[in-house]
C-alpha positions in Angstrom: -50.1 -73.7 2.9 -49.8 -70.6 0.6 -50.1 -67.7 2.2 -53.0 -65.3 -0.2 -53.7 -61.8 -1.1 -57.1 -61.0 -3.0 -57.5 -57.2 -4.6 -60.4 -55.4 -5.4 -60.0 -52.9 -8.2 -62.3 -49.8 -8.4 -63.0 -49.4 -11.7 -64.3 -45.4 -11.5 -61.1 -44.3 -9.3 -58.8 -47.1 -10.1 -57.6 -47.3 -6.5 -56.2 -50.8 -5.5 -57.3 -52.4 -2.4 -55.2 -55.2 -0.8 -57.0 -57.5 1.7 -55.2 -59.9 3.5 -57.3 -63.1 4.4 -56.7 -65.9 7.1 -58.0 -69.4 6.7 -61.5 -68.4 8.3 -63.3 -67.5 4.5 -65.9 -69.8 4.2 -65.8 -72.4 1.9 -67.4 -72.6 -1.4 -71.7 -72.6 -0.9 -73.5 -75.6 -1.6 -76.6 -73.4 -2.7 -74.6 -72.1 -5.8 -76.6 -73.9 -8.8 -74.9 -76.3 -11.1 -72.9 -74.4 -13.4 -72.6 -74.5 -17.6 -69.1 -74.6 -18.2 -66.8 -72.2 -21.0 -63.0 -73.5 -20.9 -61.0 -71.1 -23.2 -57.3 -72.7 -23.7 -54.6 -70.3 -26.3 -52.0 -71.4 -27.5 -48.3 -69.8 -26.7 -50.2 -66.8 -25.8 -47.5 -65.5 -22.9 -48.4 -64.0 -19.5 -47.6 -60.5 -20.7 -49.4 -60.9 -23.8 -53.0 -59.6 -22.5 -53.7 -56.2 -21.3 -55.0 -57.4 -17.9 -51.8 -58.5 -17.1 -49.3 -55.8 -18.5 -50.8 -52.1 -19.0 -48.3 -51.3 -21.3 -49.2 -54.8 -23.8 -48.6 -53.6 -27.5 -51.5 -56.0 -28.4 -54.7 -55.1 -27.8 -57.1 -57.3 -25.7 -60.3 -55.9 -24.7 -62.5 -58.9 -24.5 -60.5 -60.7 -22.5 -59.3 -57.6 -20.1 -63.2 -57.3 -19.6 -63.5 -61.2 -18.6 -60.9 -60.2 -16.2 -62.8 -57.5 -14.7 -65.8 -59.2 -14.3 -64.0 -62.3 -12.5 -61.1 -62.8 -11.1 -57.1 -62.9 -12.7 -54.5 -65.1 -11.0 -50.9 -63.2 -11.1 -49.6 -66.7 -10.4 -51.1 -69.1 -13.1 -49.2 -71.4 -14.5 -49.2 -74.0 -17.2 -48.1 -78.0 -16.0 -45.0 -77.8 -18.7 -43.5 -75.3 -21.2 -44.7 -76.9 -24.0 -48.0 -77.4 -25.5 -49.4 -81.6 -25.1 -48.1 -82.6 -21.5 -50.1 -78.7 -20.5 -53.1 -80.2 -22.5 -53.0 -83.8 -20.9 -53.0 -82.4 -17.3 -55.6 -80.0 -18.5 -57.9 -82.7 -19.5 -56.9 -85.2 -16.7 -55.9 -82.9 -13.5 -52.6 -85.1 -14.0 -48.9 -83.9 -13.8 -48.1 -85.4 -17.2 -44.7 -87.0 -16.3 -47.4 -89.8 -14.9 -48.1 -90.5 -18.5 -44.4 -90.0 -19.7 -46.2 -87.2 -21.4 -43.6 -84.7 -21.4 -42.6 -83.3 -24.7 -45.1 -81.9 -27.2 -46.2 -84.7 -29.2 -44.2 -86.0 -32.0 -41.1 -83.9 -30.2 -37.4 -86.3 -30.1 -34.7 -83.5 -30.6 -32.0 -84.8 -29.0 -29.2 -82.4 -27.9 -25.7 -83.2 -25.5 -28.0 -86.4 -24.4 -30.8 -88.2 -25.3 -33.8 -86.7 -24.4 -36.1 -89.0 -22.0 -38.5 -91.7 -23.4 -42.0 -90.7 -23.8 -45.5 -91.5 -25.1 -46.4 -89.4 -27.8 -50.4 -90.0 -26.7 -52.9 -89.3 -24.1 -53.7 -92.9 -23.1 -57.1 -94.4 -23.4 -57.4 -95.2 -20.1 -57.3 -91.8 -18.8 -60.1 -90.1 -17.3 -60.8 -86.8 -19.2 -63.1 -83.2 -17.8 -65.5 -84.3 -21.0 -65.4 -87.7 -19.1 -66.5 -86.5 -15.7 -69.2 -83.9 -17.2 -70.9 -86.1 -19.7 -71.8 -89.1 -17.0 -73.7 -85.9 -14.7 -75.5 -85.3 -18.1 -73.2 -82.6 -19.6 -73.3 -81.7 -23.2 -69.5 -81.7 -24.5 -68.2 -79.7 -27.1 -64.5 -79.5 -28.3 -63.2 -76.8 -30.9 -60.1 -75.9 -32.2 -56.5 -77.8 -31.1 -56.1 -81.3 -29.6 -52.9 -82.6 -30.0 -53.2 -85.7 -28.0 -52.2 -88.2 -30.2 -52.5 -89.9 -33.8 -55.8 -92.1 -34.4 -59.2 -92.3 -33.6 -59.2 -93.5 -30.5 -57.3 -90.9 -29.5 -59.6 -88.0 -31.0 -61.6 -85.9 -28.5 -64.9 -87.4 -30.1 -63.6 -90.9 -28.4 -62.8 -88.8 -25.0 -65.8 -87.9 -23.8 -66.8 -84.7 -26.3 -70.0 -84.8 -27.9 -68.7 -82.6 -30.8 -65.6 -82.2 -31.9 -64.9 -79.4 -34.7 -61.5 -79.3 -35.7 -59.3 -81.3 -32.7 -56.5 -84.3 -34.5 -53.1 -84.8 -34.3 -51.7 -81.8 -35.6 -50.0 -79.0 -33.3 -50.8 -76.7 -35.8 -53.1 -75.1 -38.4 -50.6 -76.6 -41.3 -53.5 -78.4 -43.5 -54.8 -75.9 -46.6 -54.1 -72.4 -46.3 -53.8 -72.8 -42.4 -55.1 -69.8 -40.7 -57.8 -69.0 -43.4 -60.0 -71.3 -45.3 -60.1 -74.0 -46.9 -58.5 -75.3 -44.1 -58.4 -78.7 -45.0 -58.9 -80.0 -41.5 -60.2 -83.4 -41.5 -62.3 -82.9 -38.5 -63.3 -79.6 -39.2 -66.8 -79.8 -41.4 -68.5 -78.4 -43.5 -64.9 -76.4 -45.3 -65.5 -72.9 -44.8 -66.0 -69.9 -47.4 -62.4 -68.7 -49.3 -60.8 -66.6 -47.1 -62.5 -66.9 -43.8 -60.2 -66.8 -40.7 -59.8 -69.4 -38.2 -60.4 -68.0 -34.8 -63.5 -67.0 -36.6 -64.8 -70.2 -37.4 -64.2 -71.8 -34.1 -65.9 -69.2 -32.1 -69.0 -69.3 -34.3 -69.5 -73.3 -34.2 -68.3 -72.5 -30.3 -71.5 -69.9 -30.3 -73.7 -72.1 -32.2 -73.5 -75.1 -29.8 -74.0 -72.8 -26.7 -77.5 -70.9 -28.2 -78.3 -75.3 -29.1 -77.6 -76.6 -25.9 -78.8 -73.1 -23.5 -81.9 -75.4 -22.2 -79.1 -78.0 -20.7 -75.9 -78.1 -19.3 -73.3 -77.9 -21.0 -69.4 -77.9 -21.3 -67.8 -75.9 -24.4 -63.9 -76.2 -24.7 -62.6 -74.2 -27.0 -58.9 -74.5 -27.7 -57.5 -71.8 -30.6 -54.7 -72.9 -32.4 -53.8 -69.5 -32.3 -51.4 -68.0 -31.2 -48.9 -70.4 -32.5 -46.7 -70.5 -34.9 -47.6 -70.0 -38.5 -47.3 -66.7 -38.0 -50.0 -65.4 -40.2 -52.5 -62.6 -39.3 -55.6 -60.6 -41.2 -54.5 -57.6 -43.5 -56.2 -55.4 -41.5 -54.6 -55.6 -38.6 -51.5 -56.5 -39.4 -51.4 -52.8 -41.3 -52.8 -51.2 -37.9 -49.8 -52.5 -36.3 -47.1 -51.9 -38.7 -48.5 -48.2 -38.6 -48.4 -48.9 -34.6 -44.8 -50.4 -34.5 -43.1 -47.7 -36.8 -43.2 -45.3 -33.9 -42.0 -47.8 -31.2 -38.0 -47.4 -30.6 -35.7 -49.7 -28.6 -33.7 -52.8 -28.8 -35.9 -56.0 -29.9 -33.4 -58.7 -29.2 -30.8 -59.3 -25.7 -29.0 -62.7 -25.2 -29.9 -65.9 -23.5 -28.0 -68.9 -22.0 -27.3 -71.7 -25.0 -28.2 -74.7 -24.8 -28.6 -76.1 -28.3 -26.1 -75.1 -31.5 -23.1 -72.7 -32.0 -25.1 -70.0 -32.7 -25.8 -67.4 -30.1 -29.6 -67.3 -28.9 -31.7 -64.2 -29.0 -34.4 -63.4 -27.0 -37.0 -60.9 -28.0 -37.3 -58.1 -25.2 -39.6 -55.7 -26.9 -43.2 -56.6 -27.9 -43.6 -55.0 -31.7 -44.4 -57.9 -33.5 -47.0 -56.7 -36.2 -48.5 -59.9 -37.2 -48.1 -61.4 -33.8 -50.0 -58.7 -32.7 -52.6 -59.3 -35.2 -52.9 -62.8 -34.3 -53.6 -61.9 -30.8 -56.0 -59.1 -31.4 -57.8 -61.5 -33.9 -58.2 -64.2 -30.7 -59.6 -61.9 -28.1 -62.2 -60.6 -31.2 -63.1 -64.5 -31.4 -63.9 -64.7 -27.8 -65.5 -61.9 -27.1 -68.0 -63.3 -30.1 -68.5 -66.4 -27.8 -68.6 -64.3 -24.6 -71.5 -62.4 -26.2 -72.9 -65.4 -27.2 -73.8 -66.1 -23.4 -75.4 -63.0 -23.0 -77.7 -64.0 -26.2 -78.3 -67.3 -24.8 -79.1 -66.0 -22.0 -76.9 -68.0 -19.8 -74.2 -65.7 -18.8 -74.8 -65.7 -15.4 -75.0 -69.5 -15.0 -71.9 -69.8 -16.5 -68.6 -70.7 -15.2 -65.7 -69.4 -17.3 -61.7 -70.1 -17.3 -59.2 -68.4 -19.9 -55.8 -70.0 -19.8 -52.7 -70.9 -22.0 -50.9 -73.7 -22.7 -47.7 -72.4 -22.2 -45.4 -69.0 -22.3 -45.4 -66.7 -25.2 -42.6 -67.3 -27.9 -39.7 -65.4 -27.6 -36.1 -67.2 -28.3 -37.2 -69.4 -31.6 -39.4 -69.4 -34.8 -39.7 -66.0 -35.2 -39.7 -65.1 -31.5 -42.6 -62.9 -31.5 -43.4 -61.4 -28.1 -41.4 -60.8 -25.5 -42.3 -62.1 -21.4 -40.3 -59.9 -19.7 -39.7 -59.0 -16.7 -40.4 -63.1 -16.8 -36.9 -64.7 -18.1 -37.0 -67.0 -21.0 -40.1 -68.4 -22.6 -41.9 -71.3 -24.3 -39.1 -74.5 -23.9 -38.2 -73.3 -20.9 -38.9 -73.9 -17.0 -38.0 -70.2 -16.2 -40.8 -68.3 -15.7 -41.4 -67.0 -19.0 -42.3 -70.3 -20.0 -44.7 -72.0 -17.6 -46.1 -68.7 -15.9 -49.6 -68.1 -18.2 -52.9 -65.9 -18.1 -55.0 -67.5 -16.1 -59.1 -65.7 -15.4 -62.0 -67.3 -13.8 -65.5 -65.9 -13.9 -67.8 -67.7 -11.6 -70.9 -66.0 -11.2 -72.1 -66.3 -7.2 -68.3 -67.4 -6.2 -65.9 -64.6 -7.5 -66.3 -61.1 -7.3 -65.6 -58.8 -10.2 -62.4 -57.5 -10.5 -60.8 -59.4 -8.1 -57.2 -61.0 -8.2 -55.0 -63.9 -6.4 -51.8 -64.0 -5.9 -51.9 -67.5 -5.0 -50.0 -69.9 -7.3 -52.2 -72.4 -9.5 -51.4 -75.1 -12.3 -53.3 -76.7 -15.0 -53.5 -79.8 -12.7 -56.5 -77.7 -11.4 -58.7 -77.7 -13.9 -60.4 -80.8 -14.0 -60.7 -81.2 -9.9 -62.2 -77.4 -10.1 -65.1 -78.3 -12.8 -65.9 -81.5 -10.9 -66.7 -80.1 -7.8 -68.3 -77.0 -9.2 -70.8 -79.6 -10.9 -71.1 -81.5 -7.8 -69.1 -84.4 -9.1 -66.9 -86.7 -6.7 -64.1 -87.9 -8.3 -63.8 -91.9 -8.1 -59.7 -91.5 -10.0 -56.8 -89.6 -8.3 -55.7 -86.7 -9.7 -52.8 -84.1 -8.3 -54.6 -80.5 -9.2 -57.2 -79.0 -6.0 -60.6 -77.5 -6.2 -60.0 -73.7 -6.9 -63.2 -72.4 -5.4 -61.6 -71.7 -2.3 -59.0 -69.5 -3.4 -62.0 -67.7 -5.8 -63.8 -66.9 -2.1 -59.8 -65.8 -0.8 -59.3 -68.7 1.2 -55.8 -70.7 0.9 -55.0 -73.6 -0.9 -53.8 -76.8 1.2 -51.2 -77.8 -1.3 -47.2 -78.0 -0.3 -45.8 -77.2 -3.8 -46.1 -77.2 -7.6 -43.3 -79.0 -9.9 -42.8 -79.0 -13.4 -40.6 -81.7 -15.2 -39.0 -81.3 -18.4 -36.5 -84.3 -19.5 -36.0 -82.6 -23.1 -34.3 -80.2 -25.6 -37.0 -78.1 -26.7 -37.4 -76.4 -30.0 -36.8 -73.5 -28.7 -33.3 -73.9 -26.9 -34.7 -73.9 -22.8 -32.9 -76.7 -21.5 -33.8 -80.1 -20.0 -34.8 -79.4 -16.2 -37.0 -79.5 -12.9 -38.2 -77.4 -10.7 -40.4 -77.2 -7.7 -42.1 -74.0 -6.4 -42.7 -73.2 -2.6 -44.3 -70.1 -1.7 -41.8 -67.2 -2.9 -38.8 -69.9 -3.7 -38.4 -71.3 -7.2 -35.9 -74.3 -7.1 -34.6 -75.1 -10.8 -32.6 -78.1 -11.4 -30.5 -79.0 -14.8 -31.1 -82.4 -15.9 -27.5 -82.5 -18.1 -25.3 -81.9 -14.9 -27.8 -81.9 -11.8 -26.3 -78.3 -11.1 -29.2 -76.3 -9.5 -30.3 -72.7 -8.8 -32.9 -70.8 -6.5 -34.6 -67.6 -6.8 -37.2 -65.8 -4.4 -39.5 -64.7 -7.2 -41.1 -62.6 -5.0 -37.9 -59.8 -5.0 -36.3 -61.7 -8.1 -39.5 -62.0 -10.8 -36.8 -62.2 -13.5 -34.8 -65.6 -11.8 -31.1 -63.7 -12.8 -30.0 -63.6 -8.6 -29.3 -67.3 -7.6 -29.5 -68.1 -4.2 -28.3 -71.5 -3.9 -25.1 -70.5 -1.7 -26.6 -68.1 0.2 -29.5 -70.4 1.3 -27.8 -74.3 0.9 -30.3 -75.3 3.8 -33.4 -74.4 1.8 -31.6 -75.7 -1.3 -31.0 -79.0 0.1 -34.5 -79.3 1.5 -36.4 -78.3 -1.5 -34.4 -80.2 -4.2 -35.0 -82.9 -1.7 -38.5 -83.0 -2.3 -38.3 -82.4 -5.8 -36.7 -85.8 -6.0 -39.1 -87.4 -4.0 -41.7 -86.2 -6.2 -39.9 -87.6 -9.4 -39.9 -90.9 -7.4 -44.0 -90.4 -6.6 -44.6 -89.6 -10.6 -42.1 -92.3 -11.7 -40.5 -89.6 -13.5 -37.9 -90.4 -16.4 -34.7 -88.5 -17.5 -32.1 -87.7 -20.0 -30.3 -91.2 -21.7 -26.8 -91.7 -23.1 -25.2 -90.8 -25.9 -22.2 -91.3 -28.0 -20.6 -93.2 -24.7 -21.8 -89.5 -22.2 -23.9 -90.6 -19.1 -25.8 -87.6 -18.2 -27.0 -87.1 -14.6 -29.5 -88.4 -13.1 -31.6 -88.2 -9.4 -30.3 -90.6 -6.8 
């Protein structure tokens, strides 16, 4: 059971409480009413990217620091894989996504020393979605923004359980039109929006609009940006304010990291001064805070359970590598930290209290289990996530571990691995040789001490279960090629 540390912040003297809590919290109340629900989902948006989580952000984020100080901010959130589908299946499902053989982003095959694993490249139909589960106790559904999920209509979010759906297909990206401003071009984005107008923009106001229609009822709103991802495109306006911003900022932009793919060394961004990323993210938080205020309006702000989250680290060794995660190593395509540990805020009015923070870890796995019981829904399906509410009240979570598998070469160079995490200990495992590594994250946030032969007892033990749990998700790995076996579990 994971031990758990909940902090108070004061905003007036900005002294930091810690309070140590045993299992005797009480559990969530039953008298709590039936909440509306407001899922926000970025894309690539990295831990360090919002100013909740790193004081010293170059981006501003003031919507979203104020939804963290009027709920509560998990310092160990993470994302179900460092890459953006399999994150948005388990999502959706509460499903580690190497269940579905959903592990790469969709449409994703790079093959590198080995073949990467098989995979779907769909959520399938008979998966149970949150728009699923909601709609059947009378939710309104509503789905804005990216979806990713697969190619067809019986894979769109409109055949998933979602009411609405304004702007969710195939694509991973904004790459119809003139992407991030209109026309857009987005088949299931309609009416086309004016010349010019910017995309988080439109998505927050059709997110606004179905909340002040659907205030009498309630209602689930999901809205998923395709920012921050890559095009990297931002408004004039802010783009200029951070140029003007960046000009004064000294230091080296760029250090090395391991190669995986090519002959070419890899770079990874260790200074956050990314002009137009920065716009990108400033433009986002300006998006949400027009929903947030939107609840106000409506009137149902206090009835209203919000979660902020990502999809998967910020992007930092490819395609521009605009942000920097450090002190977290690595970052989207990889399973260090800086690529599956992501912003993660809750607001539940009557459940958390203001300001408040968690260090307990939780996954994307926990989405789903955590709106279903908030709404008073058993589940009749498995899932592998846990209801939340007792860690927003600062009582521990009865689960043993979180694992991530990645059987692929991703995009942006991290390399084809597994990992299992254990309390402090992070046990990574390399998929092309089997080697393995661990790191107490708690004194070694960064993962650059390996502690394998110092600690081969908890080595053994942990990659252990790690294997048991590919066996329990029938998990699949790396193939041949050009006559090379690569490793595999026993």
């Amino acid at each position: 059971m994971w031990s758990h540390r909940i902090v108070l912040k004061a905003v007036a003297t900005m002294v930091v409480v810690a309070m140590w809590h045993s299992g005797a919290v009480a559990a969530p109340r039953d008298d709590v009413q039936t909440p509306n629900i407001l899922v926000i989902v970025v894309d690539d948006l990295g831990y360090m990217d919002i100013g909740a989580n790193n004081p010293d952000c170059f981006y501003e984020t003031p919507h979203i620091d104020r939804l963290s100080s009027s709920g509560m901010r998990f310092t160990n959130g993470y994302a179900a894989n460092p890459v953006c589908s399999p994150t948005r299946f388990s999502l959706m499902t509460g499903r580690y996504p190497s269940r579905a053989d959903a592990t790469n982003f969709f449409g994703g095959n790079r093959s590198g020393k080995f073949n990467p694993a098989p995979m779907n490249h769909f959520m399938p139909v008979e998966e149970t979605t949150v728009a699923n589960v909601l709609k059947e106790k009378g939710y309104a559904t509503f789905f804005a923004g990216k979806w990713h999920l697969g190619k067809g209509d019986e894979f769109l979010p409109q055949a998933r359980g979602f009411d609405v759906n304004m702007g969710g297909f195939h694509a991973g990206g904004p790459y119809t039109g003139s992407r991030y401003f209109a026309p857009f071009k987005n088949p299931q984005l309609k009416p086309e929006s004016p010349a010019g107008e910017h995309l988080p923009n439109r998505l927050a106001t059709e997110t606004a609009s179905f909340i002040e229609a659907n205030k009498e009822k309630p209602f689930l709103a999901y809205l998923s940006f395709y920012s921050v991802h890559t095009p990297l495109m931002g408004r004039k306006d802010l783009v200029k304010k951070y140029r003007q911003r960046a000009a004064s900022i000294e230091g080296q932009e760029f250090g090395e990291e391991e190669q995986v793919l090519g002959n070419n060394p890899r770079k990874v961004r260790i200074l956050q001064k990314h002009a137009v990323y920065a716009a990108m993210v400033e433009a986002m938080d300006e998006a949400i805070g027009k929903v947030l205020k939107q609840l106000d309006a409506s009137g149902v702000a206090d009835n209203t359970l919000v979660v902020f989250t990502s999809d998967n680290g910020g992007l930092s060794t490819s395609e521009g590598s605009p942000t920097s995660n450090l002190p977290l190593r690595g970052g989207k395509g990889w399973i260090y930290e800086g690529g599956i540990r992501v912003p993660w805020i809750v607001r539940y009015p009557g459940v958390t209290t203001a300001g408040s923070e968690s260090d307990q870890p939780i996954c994307s796995i926990d989405l789903l289990p955590t709106l279903a019981a908030a709404a008073k829904i058993p589940l009749q399906h498995d899932v592998d996530g846990v209801d939340l509410r007792p860690a927003l009240l600062g009582k521990p979570l009865d689960r043993e571990a979180l694992y991530w598998h990645y059987p692929h070469y991703s995009n942006q160079g991290g390399m084809p691995g597994g990992a299992i995490r254990d309390g402090d200990y992070k046990l990574v495992e390399r998929y092309e040789d089997g080697r393995t590594h661990l790191y107490n994250l708690q004194d070694d946030i960064g993962e650059t001490n390996d502690l394998s032969e110092q600690q081969p007892q908890r080595t053994a033990e942990m990659r252990d279960r790690l294997h048991a749990w590919y066996k329990q998700v029938d998990a699949k790995f790396l193939r041949e090629k050009d006559g090379q076996q690569p490793w595999s579990p026993k």
